[in-house]
C-alpha positions as CSV (number, residue, x, y, z in Angstrom):
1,X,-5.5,2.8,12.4
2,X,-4.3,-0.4,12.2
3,X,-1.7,-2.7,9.9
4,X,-1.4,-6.4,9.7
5,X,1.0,-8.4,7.6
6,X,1.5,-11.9,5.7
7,X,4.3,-13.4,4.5
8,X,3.7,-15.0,1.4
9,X,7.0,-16.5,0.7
10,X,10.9,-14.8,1.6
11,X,10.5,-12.2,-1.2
12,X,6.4,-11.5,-1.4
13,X,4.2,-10.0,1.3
14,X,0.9,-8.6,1.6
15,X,0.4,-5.4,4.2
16,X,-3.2,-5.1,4.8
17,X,-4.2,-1.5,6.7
18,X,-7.5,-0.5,8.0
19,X,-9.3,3.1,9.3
20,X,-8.0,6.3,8.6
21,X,-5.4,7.4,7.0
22,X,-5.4,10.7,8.4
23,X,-2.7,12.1,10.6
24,X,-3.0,10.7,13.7
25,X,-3.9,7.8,11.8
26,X,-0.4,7.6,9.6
27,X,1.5,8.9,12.7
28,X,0.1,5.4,14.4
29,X,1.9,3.4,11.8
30,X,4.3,5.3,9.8
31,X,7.5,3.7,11.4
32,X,6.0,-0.1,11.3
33,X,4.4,0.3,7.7
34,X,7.7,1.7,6.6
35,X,9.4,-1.0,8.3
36,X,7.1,-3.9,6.5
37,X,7.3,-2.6,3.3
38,X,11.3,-1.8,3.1
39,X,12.0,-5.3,4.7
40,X,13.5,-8.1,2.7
41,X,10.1,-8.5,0.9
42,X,10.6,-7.0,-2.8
43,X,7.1,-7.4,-4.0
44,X,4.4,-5.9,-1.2
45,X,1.3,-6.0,-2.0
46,X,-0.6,-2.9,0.5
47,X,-4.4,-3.8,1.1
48,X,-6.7,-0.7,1.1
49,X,-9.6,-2.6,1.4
50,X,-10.4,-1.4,4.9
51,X,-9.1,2.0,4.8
52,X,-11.8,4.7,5.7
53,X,-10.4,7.9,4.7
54,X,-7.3,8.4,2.8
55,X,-5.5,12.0,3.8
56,X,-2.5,13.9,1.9
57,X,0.0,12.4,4.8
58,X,-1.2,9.0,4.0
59,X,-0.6,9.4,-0.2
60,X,2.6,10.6,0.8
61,X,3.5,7.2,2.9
62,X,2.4,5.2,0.0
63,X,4.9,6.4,-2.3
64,X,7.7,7.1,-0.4
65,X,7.2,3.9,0.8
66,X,6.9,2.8,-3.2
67,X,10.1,4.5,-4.1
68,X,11.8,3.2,-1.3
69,X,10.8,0.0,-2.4
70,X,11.6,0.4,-6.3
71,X,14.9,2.1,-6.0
72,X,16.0,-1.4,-4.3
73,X,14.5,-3.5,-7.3
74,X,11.4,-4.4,-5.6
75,X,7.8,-3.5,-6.8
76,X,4.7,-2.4,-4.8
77,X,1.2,-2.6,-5.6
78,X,-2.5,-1.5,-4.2
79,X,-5.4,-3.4,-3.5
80,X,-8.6,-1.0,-3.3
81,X,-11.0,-4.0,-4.0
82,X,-14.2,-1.9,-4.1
83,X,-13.2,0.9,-2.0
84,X,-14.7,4.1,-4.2
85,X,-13.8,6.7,-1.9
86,X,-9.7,5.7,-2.0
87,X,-10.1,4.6,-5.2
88,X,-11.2,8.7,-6.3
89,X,-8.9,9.7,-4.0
90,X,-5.7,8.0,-5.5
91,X,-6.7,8.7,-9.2
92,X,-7.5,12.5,-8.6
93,X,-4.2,12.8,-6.7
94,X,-2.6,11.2,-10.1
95,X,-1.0,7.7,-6.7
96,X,-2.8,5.7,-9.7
97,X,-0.3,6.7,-12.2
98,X,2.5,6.1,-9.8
99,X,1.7,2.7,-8.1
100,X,-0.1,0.2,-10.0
101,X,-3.9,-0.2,-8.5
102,X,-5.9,-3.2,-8.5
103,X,-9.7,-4.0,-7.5
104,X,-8.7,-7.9,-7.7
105,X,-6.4,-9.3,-4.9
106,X,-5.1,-12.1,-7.4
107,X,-4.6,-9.5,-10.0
108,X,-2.7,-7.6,-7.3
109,X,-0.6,-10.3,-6.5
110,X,0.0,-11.2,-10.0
111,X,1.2,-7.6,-10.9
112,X,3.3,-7.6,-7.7
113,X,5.4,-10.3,-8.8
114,X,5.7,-9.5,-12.6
């Protein structure tokens, strides 16, 4: 698993992860995702492009991660681009109806700082 970042500007950044979610996978960067997203950045912008496979543990770091985020004003979105097996994934679980989803990285970053 790994986890990059960008700094868009002091309140907007983009996290961009890539393999598998899983649980050794989440384990890898549970502590430095949680870290990213909770930072001073209110509008985070988490890039599923390059995620492989997308386990339980994994949905659960998104949106605690999410919450987190909301319940101190900011906003998070997801950027699946054309990732159908995460994409299925977060709209069985019902992640879709929680934290906005987007197949368009502009229309990501637009949403993420609406």
């Amino acid at each position: 698993m790994a986890i990059e970042f960008e700094d868009v500007s002091d309140t907007f950044r983009r996290i961009k992860l890539s393999g598998r979610l899983d649980i050794p996978g989440t384990e890898a960067i549970s502590m430095k995702f949680t870290n990213l997203a909770a930072s001073t950045s209110r509008r985070v912008v988490v890039d599923l492009t390059g995620v492989s496979f997308l386990a339980s543990i994994g949905i659960r770091e998104l949106i605690s991660s999410a919450k987190a985020l909301q319940n101190r004003g900011g906003r998070m979105v997801l950027f699946i681009g054309d990732n159908v097996g995460v994409t299925k994934t977060l709209e069985v679980t019902g992640v879709d109806t929680l934290i906005p989803m987007f197949s368009s990285l502009s229309e990501a970053d637009q949403a993420a700082l609406a």
